[in-house]
C-alpha positions as CSV (number, residue, x, y, z in Angstrom):
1,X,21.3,11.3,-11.4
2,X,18.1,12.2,-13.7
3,X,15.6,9.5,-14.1
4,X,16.4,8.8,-17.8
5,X,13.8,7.7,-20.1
6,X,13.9,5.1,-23.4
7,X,11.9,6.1,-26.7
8,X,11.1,3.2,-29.3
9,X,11.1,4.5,-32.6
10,X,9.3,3.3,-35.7
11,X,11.7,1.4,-37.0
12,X,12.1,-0.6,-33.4
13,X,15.3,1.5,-32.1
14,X,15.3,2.0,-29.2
15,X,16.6,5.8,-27.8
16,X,17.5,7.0,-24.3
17,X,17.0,11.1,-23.1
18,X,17.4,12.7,-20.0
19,X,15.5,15.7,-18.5
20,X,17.8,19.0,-19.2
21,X,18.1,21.6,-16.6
22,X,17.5,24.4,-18.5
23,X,19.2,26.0,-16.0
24,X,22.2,24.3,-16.5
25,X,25.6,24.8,-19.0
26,X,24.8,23.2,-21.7
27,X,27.3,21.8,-24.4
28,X,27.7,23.3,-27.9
29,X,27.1,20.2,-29.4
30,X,24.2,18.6,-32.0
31,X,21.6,17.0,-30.0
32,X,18.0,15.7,-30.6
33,X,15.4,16.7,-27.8
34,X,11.9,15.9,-27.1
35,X,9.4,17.8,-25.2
36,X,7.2,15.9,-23.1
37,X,4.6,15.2,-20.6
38,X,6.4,13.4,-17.1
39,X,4.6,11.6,-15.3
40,X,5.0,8.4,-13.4
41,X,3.9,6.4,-15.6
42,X,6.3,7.6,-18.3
43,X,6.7,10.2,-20.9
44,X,4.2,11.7,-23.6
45,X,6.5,12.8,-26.5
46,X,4.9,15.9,-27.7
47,X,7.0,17.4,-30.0
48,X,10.5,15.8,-31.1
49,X,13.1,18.0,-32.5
50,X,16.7,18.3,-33.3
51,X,19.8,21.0,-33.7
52,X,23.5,21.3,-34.3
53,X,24.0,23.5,-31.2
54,X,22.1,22.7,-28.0
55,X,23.8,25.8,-26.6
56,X,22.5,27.8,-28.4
57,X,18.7,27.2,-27.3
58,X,16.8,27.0,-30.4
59,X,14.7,24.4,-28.7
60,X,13.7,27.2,-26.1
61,X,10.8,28.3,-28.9
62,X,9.6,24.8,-29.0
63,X,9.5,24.5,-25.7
64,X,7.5,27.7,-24.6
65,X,5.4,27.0,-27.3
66,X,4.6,23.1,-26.2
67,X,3.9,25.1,-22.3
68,X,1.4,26.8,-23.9
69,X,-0.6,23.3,-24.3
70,X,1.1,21.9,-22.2
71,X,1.7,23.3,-19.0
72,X,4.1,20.4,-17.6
73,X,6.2,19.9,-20.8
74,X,10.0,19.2,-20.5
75,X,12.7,19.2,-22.4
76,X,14.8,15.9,-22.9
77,X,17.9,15.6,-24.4
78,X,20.6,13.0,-26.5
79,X,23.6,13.6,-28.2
80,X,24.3,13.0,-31.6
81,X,26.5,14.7,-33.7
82,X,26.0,13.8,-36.7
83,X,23.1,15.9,-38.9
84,X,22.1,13.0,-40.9
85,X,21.6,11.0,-37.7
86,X,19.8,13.4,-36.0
87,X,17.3,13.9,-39.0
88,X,16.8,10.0,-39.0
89,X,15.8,10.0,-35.2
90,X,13.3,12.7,-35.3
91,X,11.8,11.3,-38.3
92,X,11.7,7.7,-36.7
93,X,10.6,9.0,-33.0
94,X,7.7,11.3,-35.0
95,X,6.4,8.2,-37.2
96,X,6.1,6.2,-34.1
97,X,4.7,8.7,-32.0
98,X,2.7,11.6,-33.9
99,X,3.8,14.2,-31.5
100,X,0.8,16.9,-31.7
101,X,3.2,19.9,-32.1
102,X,5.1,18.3,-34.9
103,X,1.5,18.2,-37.1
């Protein structure tokens, strides 16, 4: 099993991802993702997004452009179905963490 990893948003939720294979099926369902630095130590959130359809890979963009800067970025994942909950994660994980690609 991946090594999953807990986020602490602005307003003190707290959020667990896992590392997607990218390689792997994935389901056509909403999601929110971040893309970040692994290390031992933890993760380095540098760019926190959100869609309706992980299948259908619009995170891909964000991704190849985080690799760009950031040679080591992966892609985590949750599910959450709901749009308006999704929009309220990413908005909380970006106030507590400024991710540099979200700027």
């Amino acid at each position: 099993m991946s090594r999953q990893f807990d986020f602490a948003g602005a307003s003190g939720a707290r959020y667990r991802y896992t590392p997607m294979d990218e390689s792997r099926f994935l389901p056509p369902a909403g999601a929110n993702y971040v893309i970040a630095e692994l290390t031992d130590d933890g993760a380095t959130v540098v760019y926190a997004g959100e869609t309706d359809n992980l299948a259908s890979q619009t995170w891909r963009s964000d991704l190849e452009r985080a690799r760009k800067k950031f040679a080591g970025a992966q892609v985590l994942t949750r599910l959450n179905v709901t749009r308006a909950v999704r929009e309220a994660e990413r908005r909380d994980l970006i106030d507590a963490y400024h991710p540099p690609l979200n700027g």
